[in-house]
Each structure stands twice: as C-alpha cells, then as structure tokens.
N, CA, C and O atoms as CSV, one atom per row, in Angstrom:
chain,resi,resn,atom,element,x,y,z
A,1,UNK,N,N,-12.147,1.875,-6.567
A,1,UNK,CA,C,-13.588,1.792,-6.434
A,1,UNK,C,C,-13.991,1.047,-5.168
A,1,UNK,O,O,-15.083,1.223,-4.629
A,2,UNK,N,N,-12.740,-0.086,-4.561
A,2,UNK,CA,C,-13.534,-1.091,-3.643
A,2,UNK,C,C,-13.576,-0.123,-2.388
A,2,UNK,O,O,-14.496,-0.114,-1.570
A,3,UNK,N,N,-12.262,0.834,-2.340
A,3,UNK,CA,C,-12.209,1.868,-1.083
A,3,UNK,C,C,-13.452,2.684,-1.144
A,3,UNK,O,O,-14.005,2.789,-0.049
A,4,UNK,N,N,-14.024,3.276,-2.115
A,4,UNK,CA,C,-15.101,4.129,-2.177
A,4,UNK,C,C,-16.227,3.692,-1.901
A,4,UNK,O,O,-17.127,4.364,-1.396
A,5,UNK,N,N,-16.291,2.504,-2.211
A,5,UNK,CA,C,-17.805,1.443,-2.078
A,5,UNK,C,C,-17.705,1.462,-0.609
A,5,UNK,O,O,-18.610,1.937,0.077
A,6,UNK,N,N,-16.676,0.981,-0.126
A,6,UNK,CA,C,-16.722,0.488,1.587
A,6,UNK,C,C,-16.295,2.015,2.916
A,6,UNK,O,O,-16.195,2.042,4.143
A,7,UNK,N,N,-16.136,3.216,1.665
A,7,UNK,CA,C,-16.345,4.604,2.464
A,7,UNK,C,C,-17.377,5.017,3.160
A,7,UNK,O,O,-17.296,5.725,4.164
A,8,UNK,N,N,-18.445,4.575,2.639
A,8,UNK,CA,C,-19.969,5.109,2.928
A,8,UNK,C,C,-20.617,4.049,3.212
A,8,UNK,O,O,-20.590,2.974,2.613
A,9,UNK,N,N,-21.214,4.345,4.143
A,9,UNK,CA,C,-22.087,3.912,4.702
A,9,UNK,C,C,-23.767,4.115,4.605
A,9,UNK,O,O,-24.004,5.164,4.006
A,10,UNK,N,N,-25.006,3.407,5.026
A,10,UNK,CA,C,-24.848,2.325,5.277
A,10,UNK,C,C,-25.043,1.425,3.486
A,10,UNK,O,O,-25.111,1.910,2.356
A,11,UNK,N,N,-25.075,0.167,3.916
A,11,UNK,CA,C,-24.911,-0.869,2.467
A,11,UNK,C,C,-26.387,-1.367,2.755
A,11,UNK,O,O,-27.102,-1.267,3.752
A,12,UNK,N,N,-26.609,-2.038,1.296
A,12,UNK,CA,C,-27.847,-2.921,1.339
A,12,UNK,C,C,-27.211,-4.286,0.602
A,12,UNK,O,O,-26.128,-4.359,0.021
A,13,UNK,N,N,-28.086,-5.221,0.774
A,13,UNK,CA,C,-27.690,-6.174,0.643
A,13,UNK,C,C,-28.556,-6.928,-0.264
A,13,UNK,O,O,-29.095,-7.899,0.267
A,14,UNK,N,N,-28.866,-6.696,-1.678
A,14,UNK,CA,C,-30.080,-6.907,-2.667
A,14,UNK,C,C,-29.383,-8.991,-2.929
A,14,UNK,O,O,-28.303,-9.424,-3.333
A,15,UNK,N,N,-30.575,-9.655,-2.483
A,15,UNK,CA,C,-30.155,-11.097,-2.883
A,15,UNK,C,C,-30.480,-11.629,-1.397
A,15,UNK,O,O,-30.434,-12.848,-1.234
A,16,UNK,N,N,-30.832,-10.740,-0.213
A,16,UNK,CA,C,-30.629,-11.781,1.116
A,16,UNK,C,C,-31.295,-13.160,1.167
A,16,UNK,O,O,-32.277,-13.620,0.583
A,17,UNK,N,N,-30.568,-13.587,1.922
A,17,UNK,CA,C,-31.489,-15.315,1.792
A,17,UNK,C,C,-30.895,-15.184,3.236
A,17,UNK,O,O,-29.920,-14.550,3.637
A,18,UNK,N,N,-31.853,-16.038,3.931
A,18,UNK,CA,C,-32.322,-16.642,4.829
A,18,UNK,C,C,-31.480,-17.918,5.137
A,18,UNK,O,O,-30.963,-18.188,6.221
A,19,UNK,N,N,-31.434,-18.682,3.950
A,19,UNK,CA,C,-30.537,-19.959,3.847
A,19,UNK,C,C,-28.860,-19.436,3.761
A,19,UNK,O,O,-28.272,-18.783,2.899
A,20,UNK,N,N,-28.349,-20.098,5.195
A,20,UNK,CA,C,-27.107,-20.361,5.699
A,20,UNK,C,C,-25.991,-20.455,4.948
A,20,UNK,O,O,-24.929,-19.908,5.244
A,21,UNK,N,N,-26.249,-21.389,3.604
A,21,UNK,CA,C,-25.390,-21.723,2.917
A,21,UNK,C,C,-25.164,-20.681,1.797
A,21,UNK,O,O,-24.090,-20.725,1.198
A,22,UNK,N,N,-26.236,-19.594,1.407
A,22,UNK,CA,C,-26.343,-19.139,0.047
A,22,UNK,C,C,-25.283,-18.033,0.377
A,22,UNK,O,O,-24.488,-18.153,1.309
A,23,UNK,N,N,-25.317,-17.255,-0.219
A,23,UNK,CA,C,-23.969,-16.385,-0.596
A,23,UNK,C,C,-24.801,-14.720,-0.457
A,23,UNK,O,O,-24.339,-13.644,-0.079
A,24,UNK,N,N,-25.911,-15.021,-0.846
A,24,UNK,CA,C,-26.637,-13.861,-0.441
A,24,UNK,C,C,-26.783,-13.587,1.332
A,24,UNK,O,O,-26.878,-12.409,1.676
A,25,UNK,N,N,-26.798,-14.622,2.383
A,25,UNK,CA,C,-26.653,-14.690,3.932
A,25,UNK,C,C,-25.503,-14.590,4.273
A,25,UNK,O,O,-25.236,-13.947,5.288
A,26,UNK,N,N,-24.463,-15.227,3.482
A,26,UNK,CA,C,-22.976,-15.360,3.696
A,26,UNK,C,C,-22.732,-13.801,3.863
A,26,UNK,O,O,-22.486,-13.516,5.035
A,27,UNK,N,N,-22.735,-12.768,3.037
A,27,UNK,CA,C,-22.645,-11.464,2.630
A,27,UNK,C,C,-23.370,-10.812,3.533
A,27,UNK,O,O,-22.800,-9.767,3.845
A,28,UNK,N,N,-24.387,-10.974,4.094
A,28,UNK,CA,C,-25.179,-9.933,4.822
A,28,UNK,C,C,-24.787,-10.380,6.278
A,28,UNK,O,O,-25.213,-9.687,7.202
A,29,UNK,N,N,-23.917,-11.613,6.597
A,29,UNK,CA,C,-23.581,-11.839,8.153
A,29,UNK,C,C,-22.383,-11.297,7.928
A,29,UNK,O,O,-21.852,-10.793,8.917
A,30,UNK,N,N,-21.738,-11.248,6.808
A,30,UNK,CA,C,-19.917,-10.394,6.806
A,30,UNK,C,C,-20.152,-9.129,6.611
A,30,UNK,O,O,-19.111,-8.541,6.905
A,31,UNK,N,N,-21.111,-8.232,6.208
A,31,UNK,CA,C,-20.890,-6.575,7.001
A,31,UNK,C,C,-21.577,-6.881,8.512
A,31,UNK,O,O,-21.252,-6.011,9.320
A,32,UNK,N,N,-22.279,-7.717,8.958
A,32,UNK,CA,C,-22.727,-7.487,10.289
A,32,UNK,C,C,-21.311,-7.999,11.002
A,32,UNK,O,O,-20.958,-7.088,11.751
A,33,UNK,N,N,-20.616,-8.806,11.047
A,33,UNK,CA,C,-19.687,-9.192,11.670
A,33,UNK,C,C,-18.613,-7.977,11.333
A,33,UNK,O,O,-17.704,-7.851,12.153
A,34,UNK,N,N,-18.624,-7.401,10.617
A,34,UNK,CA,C,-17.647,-5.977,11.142
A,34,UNK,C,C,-18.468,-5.206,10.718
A,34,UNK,O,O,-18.473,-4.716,9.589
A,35,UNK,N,N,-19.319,-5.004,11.665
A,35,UNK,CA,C,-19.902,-3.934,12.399
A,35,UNK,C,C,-20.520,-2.997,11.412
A,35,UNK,O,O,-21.269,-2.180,11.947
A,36,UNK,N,N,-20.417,-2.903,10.212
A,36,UNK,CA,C,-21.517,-2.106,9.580
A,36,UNK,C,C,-22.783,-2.554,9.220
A,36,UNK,O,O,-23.216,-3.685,8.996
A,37,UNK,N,N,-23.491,-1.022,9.200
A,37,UNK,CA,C,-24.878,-0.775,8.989
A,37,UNK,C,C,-25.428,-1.721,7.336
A,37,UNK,O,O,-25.016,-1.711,6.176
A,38,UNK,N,N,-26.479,-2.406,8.037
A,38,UNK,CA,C,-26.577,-3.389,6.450
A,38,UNK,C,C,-27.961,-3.093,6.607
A,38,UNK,O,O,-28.557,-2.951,7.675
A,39,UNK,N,N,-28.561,-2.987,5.106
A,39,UNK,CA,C,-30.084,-3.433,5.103
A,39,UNK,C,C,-30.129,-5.002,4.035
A,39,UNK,O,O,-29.395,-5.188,3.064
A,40,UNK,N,N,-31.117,-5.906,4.515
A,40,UNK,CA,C,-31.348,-6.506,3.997
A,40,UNK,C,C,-32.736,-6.674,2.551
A,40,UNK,O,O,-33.954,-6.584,2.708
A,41,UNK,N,N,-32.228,-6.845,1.681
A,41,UNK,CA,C,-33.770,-6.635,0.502
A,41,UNK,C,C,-33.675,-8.403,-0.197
A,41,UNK,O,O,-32.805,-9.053,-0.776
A,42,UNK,N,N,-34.907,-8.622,0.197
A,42,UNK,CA,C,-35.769,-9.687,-0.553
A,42,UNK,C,C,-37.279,-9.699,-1.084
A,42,UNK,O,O,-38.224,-9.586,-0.304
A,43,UNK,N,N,-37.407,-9.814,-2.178
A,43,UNK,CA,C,-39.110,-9.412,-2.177
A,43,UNK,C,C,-40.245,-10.119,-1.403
A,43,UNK,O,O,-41.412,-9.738,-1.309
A,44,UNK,N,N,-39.444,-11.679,-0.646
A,44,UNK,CA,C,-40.200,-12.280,0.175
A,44,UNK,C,C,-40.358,-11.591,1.602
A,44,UNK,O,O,-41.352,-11.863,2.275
A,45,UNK,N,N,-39.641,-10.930,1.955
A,45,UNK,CA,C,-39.599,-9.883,3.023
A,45,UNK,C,C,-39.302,-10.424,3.935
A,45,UNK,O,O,-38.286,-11.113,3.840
A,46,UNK,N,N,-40.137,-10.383,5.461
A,46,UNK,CA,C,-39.260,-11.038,7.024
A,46,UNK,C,C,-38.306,-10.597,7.594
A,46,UNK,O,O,-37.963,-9.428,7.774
A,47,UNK,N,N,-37.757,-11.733,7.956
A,47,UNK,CA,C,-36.311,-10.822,8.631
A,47,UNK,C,C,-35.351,-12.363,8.437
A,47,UNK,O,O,-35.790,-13.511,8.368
A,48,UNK,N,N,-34.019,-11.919,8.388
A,48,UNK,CA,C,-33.029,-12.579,8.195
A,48,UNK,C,C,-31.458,-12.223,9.305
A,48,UNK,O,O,-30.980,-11.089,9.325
A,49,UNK,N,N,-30.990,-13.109,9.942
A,49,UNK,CA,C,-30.397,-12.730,10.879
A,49,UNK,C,C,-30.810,-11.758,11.566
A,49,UNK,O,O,-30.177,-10.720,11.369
A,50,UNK,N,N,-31.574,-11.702,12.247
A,50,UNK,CA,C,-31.967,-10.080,13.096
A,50,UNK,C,C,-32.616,-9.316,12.382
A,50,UNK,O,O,-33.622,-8.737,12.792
A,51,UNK,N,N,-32.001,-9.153,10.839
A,51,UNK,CA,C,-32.266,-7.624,10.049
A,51,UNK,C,C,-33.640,-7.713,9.660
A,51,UNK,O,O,-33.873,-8.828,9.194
A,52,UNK,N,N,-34.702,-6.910,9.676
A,52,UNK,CA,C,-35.894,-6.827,8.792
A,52,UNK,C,C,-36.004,-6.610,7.494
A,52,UNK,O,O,-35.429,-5.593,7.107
A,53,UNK,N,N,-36.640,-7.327,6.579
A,53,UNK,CA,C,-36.055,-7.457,4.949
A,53,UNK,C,C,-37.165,-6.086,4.081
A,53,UNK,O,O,-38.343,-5.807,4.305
A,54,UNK,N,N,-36.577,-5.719,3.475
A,54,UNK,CA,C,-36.989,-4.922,3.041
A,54,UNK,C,C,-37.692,-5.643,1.137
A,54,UNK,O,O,-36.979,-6.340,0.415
A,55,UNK,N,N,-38.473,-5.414,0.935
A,55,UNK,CA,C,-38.813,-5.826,-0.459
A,55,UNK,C,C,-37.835,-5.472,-1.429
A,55,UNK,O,O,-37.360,-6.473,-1.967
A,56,UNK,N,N,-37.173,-3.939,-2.010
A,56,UNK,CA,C,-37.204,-3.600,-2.619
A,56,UNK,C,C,-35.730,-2.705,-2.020
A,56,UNK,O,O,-35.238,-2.831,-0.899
A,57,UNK,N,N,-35.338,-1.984,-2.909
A,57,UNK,CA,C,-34.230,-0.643,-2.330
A,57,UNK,C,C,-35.258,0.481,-2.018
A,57,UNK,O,O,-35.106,0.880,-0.863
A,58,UNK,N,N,-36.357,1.181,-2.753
A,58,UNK,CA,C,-37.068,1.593,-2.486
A,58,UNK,C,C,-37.775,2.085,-1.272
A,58,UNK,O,O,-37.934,3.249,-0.904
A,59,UNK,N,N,-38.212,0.853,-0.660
A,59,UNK,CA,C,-38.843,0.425,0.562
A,59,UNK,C,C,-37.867,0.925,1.904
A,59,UNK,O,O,-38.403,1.333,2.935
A,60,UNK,N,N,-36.788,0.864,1.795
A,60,UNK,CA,C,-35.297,0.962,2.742
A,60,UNK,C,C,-35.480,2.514,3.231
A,60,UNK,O,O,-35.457,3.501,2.496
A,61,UNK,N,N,-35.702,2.488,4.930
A,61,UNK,CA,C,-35.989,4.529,5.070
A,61,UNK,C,C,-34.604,4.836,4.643
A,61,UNK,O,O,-33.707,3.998,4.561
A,62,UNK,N,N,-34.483,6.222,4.351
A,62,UNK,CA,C,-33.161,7.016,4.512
A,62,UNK,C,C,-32.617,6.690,3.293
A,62,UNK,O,O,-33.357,6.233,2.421
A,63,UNK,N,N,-31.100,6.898,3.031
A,63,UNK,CA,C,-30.391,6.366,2.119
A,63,UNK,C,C,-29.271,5.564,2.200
A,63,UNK,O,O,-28.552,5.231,3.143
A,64,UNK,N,N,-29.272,5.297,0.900
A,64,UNK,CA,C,-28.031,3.921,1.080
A,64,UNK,C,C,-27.495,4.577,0.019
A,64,UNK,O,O,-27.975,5.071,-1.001
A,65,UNK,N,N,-25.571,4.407,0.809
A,65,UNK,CA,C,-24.531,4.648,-0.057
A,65,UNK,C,C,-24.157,3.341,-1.016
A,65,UNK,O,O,-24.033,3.492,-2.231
A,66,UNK,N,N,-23.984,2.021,-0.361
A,66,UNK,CA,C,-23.441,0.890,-2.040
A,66,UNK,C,C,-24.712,-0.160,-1.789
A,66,UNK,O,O,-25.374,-0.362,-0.771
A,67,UNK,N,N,-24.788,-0.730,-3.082
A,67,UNK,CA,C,-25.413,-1.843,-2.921
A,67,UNK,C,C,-24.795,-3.460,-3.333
A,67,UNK,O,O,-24.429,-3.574,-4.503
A,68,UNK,N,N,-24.699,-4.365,-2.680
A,68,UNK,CA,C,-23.601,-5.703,-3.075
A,68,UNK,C,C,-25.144,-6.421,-3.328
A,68,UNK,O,O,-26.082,-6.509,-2.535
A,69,UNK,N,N,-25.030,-6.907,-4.773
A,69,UNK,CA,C,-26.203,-7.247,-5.638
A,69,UNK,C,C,-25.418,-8.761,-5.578
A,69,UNK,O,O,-24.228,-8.909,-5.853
A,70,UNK,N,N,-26.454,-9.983,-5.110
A,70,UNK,CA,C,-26.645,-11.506,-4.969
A,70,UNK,C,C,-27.754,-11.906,-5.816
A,70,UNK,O,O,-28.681,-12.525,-5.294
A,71,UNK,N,N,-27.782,-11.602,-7.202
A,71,UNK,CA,C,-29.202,-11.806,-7.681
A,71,UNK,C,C,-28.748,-12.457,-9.062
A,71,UNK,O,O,-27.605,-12.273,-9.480
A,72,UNK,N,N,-29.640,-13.190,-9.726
A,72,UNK,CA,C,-29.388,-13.461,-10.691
A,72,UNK,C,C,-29.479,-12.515,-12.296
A,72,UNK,O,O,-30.566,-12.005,-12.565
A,73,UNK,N,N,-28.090,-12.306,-13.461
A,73,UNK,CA,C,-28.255,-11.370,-13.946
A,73,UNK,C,C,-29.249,-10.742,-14.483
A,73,UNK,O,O,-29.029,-9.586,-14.842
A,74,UNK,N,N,-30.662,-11.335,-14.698
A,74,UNK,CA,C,-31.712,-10.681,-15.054
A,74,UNK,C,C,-32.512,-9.545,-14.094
A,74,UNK,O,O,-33.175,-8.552,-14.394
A,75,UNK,N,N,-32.115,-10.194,-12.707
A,75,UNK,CA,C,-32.507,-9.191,-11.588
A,75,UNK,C,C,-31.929,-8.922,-11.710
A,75,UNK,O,O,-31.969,-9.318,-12.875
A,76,UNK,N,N,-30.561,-8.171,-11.645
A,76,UNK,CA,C,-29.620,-7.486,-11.525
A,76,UNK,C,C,-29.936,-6.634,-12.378
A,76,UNK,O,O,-30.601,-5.852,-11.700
A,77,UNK,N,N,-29.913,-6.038,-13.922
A,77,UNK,CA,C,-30.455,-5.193,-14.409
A,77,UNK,C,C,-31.628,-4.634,-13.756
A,77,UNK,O,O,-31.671,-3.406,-13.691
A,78,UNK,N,N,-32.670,-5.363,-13.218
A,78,UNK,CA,C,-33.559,-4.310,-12.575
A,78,UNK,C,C,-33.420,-3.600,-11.139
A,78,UNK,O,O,-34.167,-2.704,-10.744
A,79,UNK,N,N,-32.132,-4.251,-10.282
A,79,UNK,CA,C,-32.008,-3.563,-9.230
A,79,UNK,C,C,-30.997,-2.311,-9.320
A,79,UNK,O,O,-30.878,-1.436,-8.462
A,80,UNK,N,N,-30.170,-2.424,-10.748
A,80,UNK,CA,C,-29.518,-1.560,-11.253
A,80,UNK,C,C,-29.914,-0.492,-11.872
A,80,UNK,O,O,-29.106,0.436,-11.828
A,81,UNK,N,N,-31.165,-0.246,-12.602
A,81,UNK,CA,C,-32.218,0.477,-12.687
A,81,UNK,C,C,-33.203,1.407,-11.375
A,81,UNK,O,O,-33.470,2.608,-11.318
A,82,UNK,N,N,-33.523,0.394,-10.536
A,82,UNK,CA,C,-33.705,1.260,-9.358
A,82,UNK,C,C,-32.713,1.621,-8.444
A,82,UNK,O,O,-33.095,2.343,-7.523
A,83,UNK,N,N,-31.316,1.243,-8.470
A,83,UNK,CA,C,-30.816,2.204,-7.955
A,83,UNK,C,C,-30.390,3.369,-8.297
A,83,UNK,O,O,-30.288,4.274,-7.469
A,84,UNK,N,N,-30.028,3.540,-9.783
A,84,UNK,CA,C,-29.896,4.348,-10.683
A,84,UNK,C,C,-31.522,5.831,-9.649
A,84,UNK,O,O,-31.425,6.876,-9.005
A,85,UNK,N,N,-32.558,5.052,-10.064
A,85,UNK,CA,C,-33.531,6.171,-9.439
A,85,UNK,C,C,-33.755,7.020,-8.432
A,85,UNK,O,O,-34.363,8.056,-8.162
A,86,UNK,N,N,-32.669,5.778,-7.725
A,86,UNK,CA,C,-32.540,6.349,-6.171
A,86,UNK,C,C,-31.794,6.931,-5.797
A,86,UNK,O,O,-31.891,7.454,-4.687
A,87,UNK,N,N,-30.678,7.085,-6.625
A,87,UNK,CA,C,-29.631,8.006,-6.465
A,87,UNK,C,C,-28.478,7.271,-5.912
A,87,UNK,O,O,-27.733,7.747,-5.056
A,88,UNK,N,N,-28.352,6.085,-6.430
A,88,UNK,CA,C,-27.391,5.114,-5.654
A,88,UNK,C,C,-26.310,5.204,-6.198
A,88,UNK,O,O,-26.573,5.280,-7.399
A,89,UNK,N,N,-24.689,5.263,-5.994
A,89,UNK,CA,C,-23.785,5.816,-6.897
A,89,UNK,C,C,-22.936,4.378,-6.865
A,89,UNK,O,O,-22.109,4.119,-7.739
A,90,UNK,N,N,-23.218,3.517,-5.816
A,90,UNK,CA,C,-21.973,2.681,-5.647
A,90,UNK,C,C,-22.952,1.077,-5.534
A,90,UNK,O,O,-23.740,0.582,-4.728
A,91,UNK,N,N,-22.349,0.698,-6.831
A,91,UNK,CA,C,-22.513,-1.248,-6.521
A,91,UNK,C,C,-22.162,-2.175,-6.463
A,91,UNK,O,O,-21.840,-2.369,-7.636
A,92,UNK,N,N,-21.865,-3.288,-5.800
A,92,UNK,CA,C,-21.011,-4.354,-6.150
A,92,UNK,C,C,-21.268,-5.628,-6.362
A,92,UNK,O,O,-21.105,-6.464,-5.473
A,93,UNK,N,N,-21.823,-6.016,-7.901
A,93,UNK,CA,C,-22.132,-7.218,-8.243
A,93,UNK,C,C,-21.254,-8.298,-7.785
A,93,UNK,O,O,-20.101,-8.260,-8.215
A,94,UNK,N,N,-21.573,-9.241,-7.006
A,94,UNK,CA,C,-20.887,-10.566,-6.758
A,94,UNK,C,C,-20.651,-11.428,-8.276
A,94,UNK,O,O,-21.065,-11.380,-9.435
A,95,UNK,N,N,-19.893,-12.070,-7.604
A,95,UNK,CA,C,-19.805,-13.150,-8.575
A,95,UNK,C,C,-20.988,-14.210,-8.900
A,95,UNK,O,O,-21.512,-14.982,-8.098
A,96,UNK,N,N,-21.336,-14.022,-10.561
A,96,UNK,CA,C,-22.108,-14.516,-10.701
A,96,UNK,C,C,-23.629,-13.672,-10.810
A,96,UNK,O,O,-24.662,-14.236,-11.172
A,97,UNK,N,N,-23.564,-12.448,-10.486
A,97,UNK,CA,C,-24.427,-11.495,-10.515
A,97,UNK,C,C,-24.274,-10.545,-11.586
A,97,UNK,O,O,-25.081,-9.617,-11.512
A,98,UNK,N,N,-23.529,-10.503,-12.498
A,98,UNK,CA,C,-22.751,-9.401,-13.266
A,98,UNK,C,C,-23.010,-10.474,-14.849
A,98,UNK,O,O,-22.863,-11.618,-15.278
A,99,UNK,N,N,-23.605,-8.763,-15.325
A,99,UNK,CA,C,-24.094,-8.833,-16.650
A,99,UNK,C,C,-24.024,-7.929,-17.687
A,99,UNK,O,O,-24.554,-6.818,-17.680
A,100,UNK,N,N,-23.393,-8.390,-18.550
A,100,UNK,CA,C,-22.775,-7.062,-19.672
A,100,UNK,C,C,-23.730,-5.732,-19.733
A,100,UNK,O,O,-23.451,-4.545,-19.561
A,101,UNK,N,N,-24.937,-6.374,-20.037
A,101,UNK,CA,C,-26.157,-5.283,-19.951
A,101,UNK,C,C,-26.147,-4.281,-18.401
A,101,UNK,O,O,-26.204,-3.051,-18.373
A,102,UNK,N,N,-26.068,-5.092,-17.340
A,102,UNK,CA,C,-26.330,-4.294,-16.211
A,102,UNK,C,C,-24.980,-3.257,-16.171
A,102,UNK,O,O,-25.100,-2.056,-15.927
A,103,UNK,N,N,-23.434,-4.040,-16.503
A,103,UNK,CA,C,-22.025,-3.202,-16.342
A,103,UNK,C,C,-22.679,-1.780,-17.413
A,103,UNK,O,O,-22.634,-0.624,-16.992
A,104,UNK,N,N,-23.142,-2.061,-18.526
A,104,UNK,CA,C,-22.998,-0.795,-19.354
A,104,UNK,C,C,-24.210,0.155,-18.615
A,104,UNK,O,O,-24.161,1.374,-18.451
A,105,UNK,N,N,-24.959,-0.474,-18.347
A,105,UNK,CA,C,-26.000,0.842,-17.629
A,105,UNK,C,C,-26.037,1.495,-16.501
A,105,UNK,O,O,-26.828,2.353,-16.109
A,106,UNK,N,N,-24.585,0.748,-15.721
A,106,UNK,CA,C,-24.076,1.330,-14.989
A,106,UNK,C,C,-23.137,2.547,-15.111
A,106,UNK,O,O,-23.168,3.440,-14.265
A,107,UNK,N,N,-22.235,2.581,-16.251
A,107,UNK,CA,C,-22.266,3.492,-16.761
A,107,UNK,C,C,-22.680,4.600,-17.091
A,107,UNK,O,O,-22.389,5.782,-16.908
A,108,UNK,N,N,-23.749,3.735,-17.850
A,108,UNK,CA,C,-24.782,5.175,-18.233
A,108,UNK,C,C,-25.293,6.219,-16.859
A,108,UNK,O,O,-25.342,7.448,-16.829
A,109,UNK,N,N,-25.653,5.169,-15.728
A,109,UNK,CA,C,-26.472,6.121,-15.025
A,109,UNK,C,C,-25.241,6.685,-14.080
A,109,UNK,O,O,-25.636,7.541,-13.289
A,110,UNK,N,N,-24.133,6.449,-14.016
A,110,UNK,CA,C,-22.606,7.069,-13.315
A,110,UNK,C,C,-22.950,6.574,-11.828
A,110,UNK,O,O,-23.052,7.234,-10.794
A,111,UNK,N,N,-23.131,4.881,-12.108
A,111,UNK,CA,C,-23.097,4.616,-11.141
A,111,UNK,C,C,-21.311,3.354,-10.805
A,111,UNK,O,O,-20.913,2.513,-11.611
A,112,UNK,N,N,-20.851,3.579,-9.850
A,112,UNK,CA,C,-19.758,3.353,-9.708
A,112,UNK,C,C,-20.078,1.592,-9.934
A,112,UNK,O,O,-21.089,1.111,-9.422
A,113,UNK,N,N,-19.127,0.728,-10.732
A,113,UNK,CA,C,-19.847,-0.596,-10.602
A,113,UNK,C,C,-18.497,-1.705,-10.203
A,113,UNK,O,O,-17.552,-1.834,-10.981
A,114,UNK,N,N,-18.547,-2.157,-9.412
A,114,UNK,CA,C,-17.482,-3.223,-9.152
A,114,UNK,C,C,-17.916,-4.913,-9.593
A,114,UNK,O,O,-18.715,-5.654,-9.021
A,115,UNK,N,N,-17.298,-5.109,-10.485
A,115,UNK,CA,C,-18.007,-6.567,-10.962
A,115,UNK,C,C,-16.434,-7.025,-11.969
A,115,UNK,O,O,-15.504,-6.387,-12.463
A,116,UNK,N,N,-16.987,-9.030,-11.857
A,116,UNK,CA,C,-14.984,-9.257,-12.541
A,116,UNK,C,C,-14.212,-9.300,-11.575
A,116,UNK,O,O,-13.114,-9.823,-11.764
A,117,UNK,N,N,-14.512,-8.818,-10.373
A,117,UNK,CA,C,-13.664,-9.289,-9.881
A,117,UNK,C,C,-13.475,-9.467,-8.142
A,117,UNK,O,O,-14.292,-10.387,-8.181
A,118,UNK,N,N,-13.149,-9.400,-6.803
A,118,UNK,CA,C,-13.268,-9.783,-6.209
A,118,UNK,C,C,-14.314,-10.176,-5.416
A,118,UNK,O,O,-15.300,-9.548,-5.802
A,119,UNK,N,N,-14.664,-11.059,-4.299
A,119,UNK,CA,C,-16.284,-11.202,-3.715
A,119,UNK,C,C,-16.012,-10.299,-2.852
A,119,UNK,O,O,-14.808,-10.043,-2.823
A,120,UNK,N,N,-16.632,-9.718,-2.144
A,120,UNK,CA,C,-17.025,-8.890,-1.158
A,120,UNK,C,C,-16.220,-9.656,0.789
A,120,UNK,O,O,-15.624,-9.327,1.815
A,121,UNK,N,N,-16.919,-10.905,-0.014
A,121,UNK,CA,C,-16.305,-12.001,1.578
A,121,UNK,C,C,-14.931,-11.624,1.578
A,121,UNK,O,O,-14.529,-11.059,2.595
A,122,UNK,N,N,-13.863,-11.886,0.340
A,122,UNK,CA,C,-12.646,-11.854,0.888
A,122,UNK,C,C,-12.069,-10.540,1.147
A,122,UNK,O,O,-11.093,-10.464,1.893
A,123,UNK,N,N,-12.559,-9.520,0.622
A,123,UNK,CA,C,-12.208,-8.191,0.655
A,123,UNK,C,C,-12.362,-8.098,2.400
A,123,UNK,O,O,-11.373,-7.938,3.114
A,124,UNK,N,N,-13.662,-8.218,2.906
A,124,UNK,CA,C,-13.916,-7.824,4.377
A,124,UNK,C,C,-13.806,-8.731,5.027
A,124,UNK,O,O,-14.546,-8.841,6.005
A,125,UNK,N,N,-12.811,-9.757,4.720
A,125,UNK,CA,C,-12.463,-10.648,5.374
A,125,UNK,C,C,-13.358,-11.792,6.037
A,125,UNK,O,O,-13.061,-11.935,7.224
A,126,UNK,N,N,-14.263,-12.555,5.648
A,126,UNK,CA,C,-14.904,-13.211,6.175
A,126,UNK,C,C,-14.681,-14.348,7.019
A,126,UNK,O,O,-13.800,-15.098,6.601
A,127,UNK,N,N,-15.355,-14.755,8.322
A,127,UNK,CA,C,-14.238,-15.714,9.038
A,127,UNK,C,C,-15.454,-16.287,9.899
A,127,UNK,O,O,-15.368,-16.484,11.111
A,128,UNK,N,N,-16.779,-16.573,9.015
A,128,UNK,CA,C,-17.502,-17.597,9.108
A,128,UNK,C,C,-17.170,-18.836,9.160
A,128,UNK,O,O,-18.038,-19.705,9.252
C-alpha cells in the first residue's frame, strides 16, 4: 500500500500547521524536500512554507491521488468522508490520526488506508 500511496501523485497534506515543530509542517516540508507536488489544507487557510492553504480537499483545483491526514481522530473521520466524495483512493493516517471508525469507512468507501503503522517522515526519509 505504502508503494501505491507514494505512486501517484500529487499528495495533500490535511493537518498543515504553520508551526515548525508540529508534525502536520514536519510532513508537508518532507514531500517538498523530495520534490513532490504537495497541497497544503487547513481551514484557517494562508500559506505555509510557500504553499497556499487550501480550506478543505474540496477547495484543492484538479485532483489528488493520497492524502497523509495530521488531524485529530474526530477530524479524521470527516476528511475521510470527503475524500471518499472526491474520489480519493489513497490515505495515510499518521500516527495518532487513526481511528477505528475512520479505518472501517475506509473500507467501506475502497479507499486504500495506511494507518498502525509507519510515519510518513521515516518512510521518505526526513532529514530536517
């Protein structure tokens, strides 16, 4: 699943923060530091490292192949829901983002779900 998630391009990045330290910025400067296409989504909007924040997945032109969800599990069911709408096939709850409810409705909607187990940082190597 982690090869398929990181096949397609581009990613969004549902959780961005602004703040340096959070794990939601950590994540959205490690696909920019190797070189893939990232959107950033916060409902506070702006821009974060360079990227312009998008509210929502919704809001994002074009389409997005995975989404790496930084949210807490109650958001997480609802960004799992709209991606489900959007036709999003591939997600990857971080640690700490992953919720029995959101894993099974991932399912349901056959959306590919990576959660349990690795962060995203060490997979793409992060070297912040």
């Amino acid at each position: 699943m982690i090869k398929r998630f990181l096949a397609g391009r581009p990613h969004a990045v549902v959780g961005a923060s602004a703040d340096r330290e959070k794990y939601g910025n950590l994540v959205l400067r490690c696909y920019q530091q190797n070189e893939r296409p990232v959107f950033a989504v916060n409902p506070r909007g702006g821009s974060i490292e360079g990227e312009r924040v998008y509210a929502d997945l919704a809001s994002i032109p074009g389409t997005v192949h995975g989404v790496s969800i930084i949210t807490p599990p109650p958001a997480t069911e609802r960004v799992i829901e709209e991606a489900g709408a959007l036709g999003i096939r591939h997600v990857w709850m971080q640690p700490g983002a992953e919720s029995p409810r959101a894993i099974a409705r991932c399912r349901e909607l056959g959306i590919e779900c990576i959660a349990g187990g690795p962060c995203i940082l060490v997979v793409l190597g992060w070297s912040g």
